[in-house]
C-alpha atoms as one frame of an Amber mdcrd trajectory, in Angstrom:
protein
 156.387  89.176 136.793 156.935  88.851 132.569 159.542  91.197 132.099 160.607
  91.590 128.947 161.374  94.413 125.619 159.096  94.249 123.405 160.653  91.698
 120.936 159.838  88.652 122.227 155.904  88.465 122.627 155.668  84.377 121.345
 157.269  84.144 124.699 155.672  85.961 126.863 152.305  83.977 125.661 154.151
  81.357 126.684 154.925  82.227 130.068 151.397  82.192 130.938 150.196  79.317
 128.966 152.845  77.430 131.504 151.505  79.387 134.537 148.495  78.106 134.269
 149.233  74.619 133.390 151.318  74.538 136.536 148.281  75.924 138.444 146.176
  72.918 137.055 148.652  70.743 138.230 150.679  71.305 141.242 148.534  74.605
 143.086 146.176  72.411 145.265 149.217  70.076 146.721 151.421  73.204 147.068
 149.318  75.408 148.414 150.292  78.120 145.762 148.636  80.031 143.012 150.677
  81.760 140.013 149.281  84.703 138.386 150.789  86.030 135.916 151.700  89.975
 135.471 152.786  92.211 133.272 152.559  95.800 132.636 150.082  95.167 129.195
 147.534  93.723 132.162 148.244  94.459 135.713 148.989  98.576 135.174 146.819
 101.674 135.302 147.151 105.241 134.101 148.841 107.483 136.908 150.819 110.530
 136.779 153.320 112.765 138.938 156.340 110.044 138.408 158.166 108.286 135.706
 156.355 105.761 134.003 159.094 103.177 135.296 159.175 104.046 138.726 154.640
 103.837 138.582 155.222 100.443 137.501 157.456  99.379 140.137 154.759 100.382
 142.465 151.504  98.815 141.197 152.796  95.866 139.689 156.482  95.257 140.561
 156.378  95.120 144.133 153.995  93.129 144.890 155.782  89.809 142.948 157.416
  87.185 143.830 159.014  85.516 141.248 160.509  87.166 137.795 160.657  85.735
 134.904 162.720  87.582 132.071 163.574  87.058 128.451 165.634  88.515 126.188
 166.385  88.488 122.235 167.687  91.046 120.128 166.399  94.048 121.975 166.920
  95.374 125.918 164.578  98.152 126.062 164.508 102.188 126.275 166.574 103.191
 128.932 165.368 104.986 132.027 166.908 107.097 134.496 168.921 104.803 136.493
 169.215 102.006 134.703 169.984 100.663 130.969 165.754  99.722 130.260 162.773
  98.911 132.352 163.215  95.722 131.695 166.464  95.591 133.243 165.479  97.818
 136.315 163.007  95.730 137.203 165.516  92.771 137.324 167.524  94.581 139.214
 165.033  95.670 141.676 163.746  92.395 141.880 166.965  90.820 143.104 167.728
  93.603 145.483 164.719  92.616 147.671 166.114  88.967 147.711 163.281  87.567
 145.450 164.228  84.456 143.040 164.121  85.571 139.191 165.040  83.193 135.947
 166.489  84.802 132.809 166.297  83.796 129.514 168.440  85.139 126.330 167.221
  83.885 123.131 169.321  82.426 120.039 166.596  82.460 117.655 167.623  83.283
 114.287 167.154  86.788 113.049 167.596  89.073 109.685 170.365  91.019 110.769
 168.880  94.208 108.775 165.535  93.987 111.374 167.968  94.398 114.755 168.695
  97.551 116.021 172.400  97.769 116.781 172.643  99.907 119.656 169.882  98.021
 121.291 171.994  94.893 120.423 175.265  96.069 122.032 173.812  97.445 125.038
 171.434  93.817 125.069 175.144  91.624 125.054 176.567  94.470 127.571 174.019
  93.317 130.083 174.272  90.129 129.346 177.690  89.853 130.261 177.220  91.800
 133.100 174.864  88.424 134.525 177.417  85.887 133.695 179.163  86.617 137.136
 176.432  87.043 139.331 173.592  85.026 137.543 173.166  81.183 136.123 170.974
  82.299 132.636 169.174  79.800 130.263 169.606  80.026 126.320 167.037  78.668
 123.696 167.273  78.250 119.747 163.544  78.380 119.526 159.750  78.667 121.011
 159.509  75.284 121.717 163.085  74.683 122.875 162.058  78.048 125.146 158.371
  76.387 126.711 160.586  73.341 127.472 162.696  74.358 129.401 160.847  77.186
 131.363 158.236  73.817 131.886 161.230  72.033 134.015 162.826  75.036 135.345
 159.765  76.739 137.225 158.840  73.328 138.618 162.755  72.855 139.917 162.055
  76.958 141.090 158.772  75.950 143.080 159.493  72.931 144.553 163.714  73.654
 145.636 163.866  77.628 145.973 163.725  77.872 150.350 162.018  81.287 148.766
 158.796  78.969 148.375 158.804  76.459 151.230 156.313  75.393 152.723 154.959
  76.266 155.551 154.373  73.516 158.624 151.952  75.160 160.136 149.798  75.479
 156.955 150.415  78.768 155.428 151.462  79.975 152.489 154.952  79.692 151.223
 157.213  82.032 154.205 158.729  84.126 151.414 155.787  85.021 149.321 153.837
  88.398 148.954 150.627  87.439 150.135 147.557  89.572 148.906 144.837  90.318
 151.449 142.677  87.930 149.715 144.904  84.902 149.874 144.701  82.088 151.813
 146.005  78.733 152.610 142.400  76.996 152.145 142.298  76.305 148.276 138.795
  77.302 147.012 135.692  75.293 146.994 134.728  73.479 144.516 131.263  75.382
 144.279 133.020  78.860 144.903 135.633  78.233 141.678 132.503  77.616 139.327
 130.490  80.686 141.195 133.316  82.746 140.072 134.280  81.204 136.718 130.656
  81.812 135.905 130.563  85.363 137.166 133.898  86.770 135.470 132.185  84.929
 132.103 129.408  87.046 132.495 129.852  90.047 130.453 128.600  92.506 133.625
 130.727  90.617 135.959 127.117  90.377 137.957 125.509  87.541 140.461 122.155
  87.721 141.745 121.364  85.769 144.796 117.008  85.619 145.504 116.428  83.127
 148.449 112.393  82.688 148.552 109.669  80.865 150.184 109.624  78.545 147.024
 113.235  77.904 146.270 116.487  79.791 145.942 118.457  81.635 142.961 121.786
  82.227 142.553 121.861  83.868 138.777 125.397  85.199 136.645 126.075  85.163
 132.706 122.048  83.610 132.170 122.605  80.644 134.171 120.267  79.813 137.577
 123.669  78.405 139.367 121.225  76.167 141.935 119.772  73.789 139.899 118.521
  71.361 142.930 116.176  73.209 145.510 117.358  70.412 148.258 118.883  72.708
 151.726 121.963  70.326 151.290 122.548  71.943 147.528 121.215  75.549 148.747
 124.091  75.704 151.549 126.358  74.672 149.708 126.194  77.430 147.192 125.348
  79.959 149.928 129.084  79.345 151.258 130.464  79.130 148.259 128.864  83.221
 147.734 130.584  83.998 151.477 133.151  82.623 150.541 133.838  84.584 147.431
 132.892  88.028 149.492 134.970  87.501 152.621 137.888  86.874 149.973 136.862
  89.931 148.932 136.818  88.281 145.338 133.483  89.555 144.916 131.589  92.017
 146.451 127.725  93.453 147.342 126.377  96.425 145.513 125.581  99.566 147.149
 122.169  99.966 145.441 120.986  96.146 145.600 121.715  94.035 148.704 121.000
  90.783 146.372 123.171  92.096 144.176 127.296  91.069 143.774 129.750  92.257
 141.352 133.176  90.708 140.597 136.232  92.255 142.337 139.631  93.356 140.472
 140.934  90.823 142.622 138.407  88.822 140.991 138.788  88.384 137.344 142.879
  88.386 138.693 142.477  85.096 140.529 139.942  83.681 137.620 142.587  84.310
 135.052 145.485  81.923 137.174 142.698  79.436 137.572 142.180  78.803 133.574
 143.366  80.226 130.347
């Protein structure tokens, strides 16, 4: 989760840009895959509560880790708490998941900061020194640095992610129904990079007397007839469907379109 006011949107680029080049890295070994969420991505319109207390329910609760920055600003407040941002720390914590904060000491113009937001931004920020071991940065770089280091320390020392012997994912973590503890095929990460690329999210699959085609974004995905090559990309579709990463139209039963859960996974799996 990238919580944060809306002052600090370098950073919150950065978060993912890091995600993802952890994912490149270290989410085969560890049996773990980052995605990144914010509200901006992960939310959809929905009425009959407070906006705050909606997100908590489609995007909040379903994360593991938090990741929070701060600069100059803290955030409208809501009802129970001093901003969003800040209930969804809070929140966060109280179900005993791991979250890293991070108050920025980039210069600013003093006439662009808001005062009250500032005073109610160093309020809370005293508020953590007691209960919380924070990170400051002077600047962007200073800020990808360190988050670089700290979210490998966070992954690979937090008992939150520890492996499990037996082969599943971390014991701590929020496991969607897709997940699981098998990384994805080679074959099935290109079926799906392909599809998500494609601008109807579409794959057609044609198996024939002549050959086999397995078609998304104007490519024929099977470029060698041989049964070895064939099979291979016929379990790489299954696989994708019983993931439930894709899934079969209801008007064509050749037919597959990309899942939500999709185009979520293909967007931790490359920029």
């Amino acid at each position: 989760m990238i919580a944060s006011p809306s002052d600090v949107s370098p950073e919150r680029g950065l978060v993912r840009e890091i995600v993802y080049e952890w994912n490149a890295t270290h989410s085969f070994s560890r049996k773990i895959v980052l995605q990144p969420i914010a509200w901006e991505t992960h939310s959809s319109p929905s009425m009959g509560k407070p906006a705050q207390s909606i997100l908590n329910e489609q995007i909040l609760a379903r994360c593991d880790l938090l990741i929070g920055v701060f600069w100059t600003r803290i955030g409208s407040k809501t009802d129970a708490y001093e901003s969003g941002t800040v209930e969804e720390i809070e929140r966060h914590i109280a179900n005993k998941r791991p979250a890293m904060l991070y108050f920025s000491d980039k210069p600013v113009m003093l006439k662009s900061v808001d005062n009250e937001q500032y005073e109610r931004l160093v309020k809370f920020k005293e508020s953590c020194k007691a209960r919380a071991l924070y990170s400051q940065y002077e600047n962007v770089q200073d800020f990808r640095d360190s988050l670089n280091r700290h979210l490998q320390l966070k992954l690979n020392e937090d008992p939150y992610f520890a492996i499990d012997p037996h082969g599943g994912p971390p014991s701590g973590a929020v496991t969607p129904s897709h997940a699981s503890a098998t990384p994805l095929s080679r074959e099935a990460v290109h079926l799906l990079s392909e599809a998500t690329s494609d601008p109807s999210g579409m794959i057609i699959y044609v198996r024939a007397v002549d050959g086999s085609n397995l078609q998304t974004n104007d490519k024929n995905i099977i470029t060698d007839q041989s049964r070895r090559t064939i099979a291979a990309w016929e379990a790489a579709l299954s696989e994708l469907a019983n993931r439930e990463l894709i899934k079969k139209t209801a008007s064509d039963p050749d037919l597959y379109e990309v899942t939500q859960s999709g185009y979520q996974l293909a967007d931790t799996l490359s920029p």
